[in-house]
N, C-alpha and C positions, 0 to 999 in steps of 0.2 A: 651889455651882454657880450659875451665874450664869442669872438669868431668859430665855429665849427672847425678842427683840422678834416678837411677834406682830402677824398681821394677820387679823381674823377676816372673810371673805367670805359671807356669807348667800342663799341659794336661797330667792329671797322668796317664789314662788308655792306652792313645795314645803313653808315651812314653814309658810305661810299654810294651805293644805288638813291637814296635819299637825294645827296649833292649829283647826280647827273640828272633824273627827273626834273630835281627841281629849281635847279639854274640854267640860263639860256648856252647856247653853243658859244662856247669863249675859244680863241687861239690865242698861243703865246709868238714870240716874236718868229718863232724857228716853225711858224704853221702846221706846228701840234694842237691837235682838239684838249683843253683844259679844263673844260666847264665842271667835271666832277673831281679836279685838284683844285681846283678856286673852291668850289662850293663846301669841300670836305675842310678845307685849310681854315673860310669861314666860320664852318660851325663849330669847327674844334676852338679856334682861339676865341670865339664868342664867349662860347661857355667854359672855357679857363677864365678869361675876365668877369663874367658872371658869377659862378662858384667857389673864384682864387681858391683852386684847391693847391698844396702844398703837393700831392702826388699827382702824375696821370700815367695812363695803360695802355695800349691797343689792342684790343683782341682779334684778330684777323680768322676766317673759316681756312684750311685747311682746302687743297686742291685733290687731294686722297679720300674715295671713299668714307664714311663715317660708319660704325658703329651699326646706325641707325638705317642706312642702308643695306649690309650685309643681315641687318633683322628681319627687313623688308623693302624689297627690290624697287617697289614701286615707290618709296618716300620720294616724297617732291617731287615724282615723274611728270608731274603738268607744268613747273616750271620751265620757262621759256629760258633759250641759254643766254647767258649774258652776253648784252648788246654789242657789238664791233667796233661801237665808239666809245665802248667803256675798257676794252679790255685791255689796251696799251696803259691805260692810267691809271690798272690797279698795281703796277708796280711803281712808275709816279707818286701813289697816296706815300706806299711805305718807305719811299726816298723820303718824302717830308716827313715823316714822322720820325726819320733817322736824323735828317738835319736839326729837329727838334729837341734829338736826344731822347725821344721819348722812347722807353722799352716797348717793344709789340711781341706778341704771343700768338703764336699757332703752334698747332700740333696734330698729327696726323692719325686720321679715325674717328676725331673731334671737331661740334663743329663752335664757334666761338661762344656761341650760347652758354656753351659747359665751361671753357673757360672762365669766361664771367662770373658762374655761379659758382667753381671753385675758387677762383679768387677773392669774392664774397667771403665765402662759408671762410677760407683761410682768414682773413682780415676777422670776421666776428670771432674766432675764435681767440686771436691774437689780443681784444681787447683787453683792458685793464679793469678788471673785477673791481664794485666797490667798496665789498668786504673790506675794512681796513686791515683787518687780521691780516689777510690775503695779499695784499698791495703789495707792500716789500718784497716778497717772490717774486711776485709776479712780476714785477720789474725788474726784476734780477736776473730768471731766467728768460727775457724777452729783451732779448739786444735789440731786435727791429723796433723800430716807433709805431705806437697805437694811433687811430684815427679816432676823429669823431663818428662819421658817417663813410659810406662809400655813395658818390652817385654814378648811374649806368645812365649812358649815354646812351641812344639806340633808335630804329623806328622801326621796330618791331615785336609788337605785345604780347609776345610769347616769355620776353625776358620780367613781365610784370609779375612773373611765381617769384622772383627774388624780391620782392618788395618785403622789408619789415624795418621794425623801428629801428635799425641801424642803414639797412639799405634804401634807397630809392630810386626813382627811375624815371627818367629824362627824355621826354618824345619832344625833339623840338616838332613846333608848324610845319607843315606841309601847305603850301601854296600861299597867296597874299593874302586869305583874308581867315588863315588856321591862327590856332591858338597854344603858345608851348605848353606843357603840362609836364609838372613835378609829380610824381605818384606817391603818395604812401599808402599805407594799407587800409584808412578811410578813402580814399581813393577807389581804391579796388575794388568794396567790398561794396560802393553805393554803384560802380558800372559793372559789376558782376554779380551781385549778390550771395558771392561767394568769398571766403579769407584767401589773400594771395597764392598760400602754400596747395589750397586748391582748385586753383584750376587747369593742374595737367587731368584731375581726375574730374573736370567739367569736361574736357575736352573730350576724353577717356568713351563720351559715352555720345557723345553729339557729335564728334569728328572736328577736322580741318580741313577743308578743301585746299588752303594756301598750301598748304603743305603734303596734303593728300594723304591723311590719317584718316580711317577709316573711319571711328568709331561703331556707335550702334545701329543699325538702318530703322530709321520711323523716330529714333528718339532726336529733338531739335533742343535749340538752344533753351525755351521757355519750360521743355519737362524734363531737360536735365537738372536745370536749377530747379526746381520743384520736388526732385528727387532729392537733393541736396539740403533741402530743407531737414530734410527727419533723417538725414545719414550723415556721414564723414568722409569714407573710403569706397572704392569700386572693391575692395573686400569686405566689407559691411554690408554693402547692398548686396553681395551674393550668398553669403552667410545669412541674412533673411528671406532671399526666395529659395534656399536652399532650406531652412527650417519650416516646414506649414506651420506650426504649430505656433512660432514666432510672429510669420507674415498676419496669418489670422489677425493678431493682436496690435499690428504695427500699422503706422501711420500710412507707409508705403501700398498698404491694399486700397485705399481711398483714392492715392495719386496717381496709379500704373493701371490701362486698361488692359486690357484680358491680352491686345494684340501687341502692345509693347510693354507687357512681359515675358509670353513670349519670344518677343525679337530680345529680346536681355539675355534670357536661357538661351538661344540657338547661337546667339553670335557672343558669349564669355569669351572665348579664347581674342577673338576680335578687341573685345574692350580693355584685357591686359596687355595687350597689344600696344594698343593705342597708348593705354599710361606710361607705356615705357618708351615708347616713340616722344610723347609729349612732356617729359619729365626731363627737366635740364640738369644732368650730371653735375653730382658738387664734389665727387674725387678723384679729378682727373689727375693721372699720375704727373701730377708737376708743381716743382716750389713758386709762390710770387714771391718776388723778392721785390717789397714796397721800399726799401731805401734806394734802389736802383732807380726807381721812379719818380723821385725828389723837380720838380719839375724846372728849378731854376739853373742847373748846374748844364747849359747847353751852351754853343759859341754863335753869339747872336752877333757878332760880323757875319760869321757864313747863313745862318738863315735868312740875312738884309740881303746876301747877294743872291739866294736862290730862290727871294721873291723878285727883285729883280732882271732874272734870268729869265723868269714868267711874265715878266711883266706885272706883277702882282703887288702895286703900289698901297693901294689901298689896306693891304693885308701887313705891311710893315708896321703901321699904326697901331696895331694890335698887338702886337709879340708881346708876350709875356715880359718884365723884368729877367735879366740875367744875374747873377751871384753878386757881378759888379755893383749893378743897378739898387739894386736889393739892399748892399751893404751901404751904399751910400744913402739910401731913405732910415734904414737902420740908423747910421749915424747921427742922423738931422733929428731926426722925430725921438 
């Protein structure tokens, strides 16, 4: 079976908090705290040797306002600001990722979520049709190289709406005795009981605390899915309690009691609210440019030196193949 061309997309912020959590207090020789540059360096090169993807990305959040804030003041107001011993090392991570060569992406108003999902949505669109009719164009007009798959890097299952059969989605462990987990949309649909694509509109109606989405008040996790059962959209669902004559006949009058249906009618504006709070943007004004992201084309002297610099022996062992490396296993093999 022939290898997947992979492209590995990374959730920088996500695994940046990830690797301080969950590796011990490390200093480098210069009695810098590095526990969340060791941990992030770890997971990244792990899973480039796991994956061997041919591309990688970093999507980083954006220190500007989002979008999603200017919607609603309060998004994520219960978040605790980031820790004092993280905050020198979030520009540490994006050194390594520069000495990596690897491109990273931010942009301002956005938070990388949407980057993710537009770079997604770009790469599936970019594929190569199987039409044969079709083929020859479309490689004609597609200078960029197609992928197999894209997978998203992350630890946080909000990016799990981007799951389908070309994407997937990568939570490593958390702690010594977690388990990694590759998502597809069997996946999703056995710990959700909803298709990937819906669960901004799960959320829509049950909220998120993490993130301080309001949703619907009285409606939880077990009668949103339940609701979800006999609907598709939070405009479906209101399009039926908006019709009697519908609701009468529909499955929804058996699942909704008298008291949250009411809270559905009182709090509408609240639930479209929420879908668009909850809903990862997939057209964010901006090109990926996957040939940039080639991942062997980096100067692996300077990255031996500035694991070195860290102190970061162990992580040498790891580095990817460089162009060099590459062309001489090319050769042999």
């Amino acid at each position: 079976m022939a290898k997947q061309k992979t492209v590995l997309l990374v959730d920088g912020h996500a695994m940046l908090y990830r690797a301080f959590h969950g590796f011990p207090d490390l200093t480098n020789p210069q009695g810098q705290l590095v526990n969340a540059l060791y941990g992030f360096g770890r997971l990244l090169l792990t899973s480039i040797n796991d994956f061997q993807p041919e591309f990688v990305a970093v999507m980083f959040d954006h220190r500007a306002p989002t979008f999603r804030h200017v919607q609603f003041e309060q998004y994520k107001a219960h978040r605790e600001e980031m820790p004092e011993g993280l905050k020198p090392q979030v520009e540490m991570v994006k050194e390594l990722v520069d000495v990596l060569n690897i491109p990273r992406y931010e942009l301002a108003g956005y938070e990388a979520d949407d980057l993710v999902g537009t770079a997604t949505w770009q790469l599936e669109q970019m594929t190569v049709v199987e039409d044969n009719s079709l083929k020859e164009e479309t490689v004609a007009t597609h200078a960029t190289p197609t992928v197999d798959r894209a997978v998203v890097m992350t630890g946080d299952s909000d990016l799990l709406q981007l799951v389908s059969s070309f994407t997937k989605v990568f939570i490593p462990k958390r702690g010594k005795f977690g388990k990694d987990k590759l998502y597809n949309p069997d996946d999703v649909r056995e710990k959700y009981g909803v298709d990937p694509f819906e669960l901004p509109q799960l959320k829509a109606l049950m909220g998120d605390s993490s993130d301080n989405i309001p949703g619907v008040p009285g409606i939880g996790p077990k009668t949103a899915r339940t609701i979800f059962e006999s609907i598709d959209t939070i405009a479906q669902l209101y399009q039926v309690l908006d019709t009697p004559d519908l609701f009468q006949s529909h499955p929804l009058k058996k699942t909704l009691s008298v008291k949250n249906m009411q809270a559905l009618l009182d709090n509408r504006d609240a639930a479209q609210m929420s879908l668009e709070l909850a809903t990862i943007q997939r057209d964010v004004p901006f090109e990926f440019d996957l040939e940039a992201c080639r991942l062997r084309s980096y100067d692996k002297d300077a990255a031996v030196a500035y694991m070195e610099k860290h102190a970061f022996k162990s992580l040498i062992k790891v580095l990817p193949e460089d162009e060099f490396e590459a062309g001489i296993q090319s050769a042999l093999f």
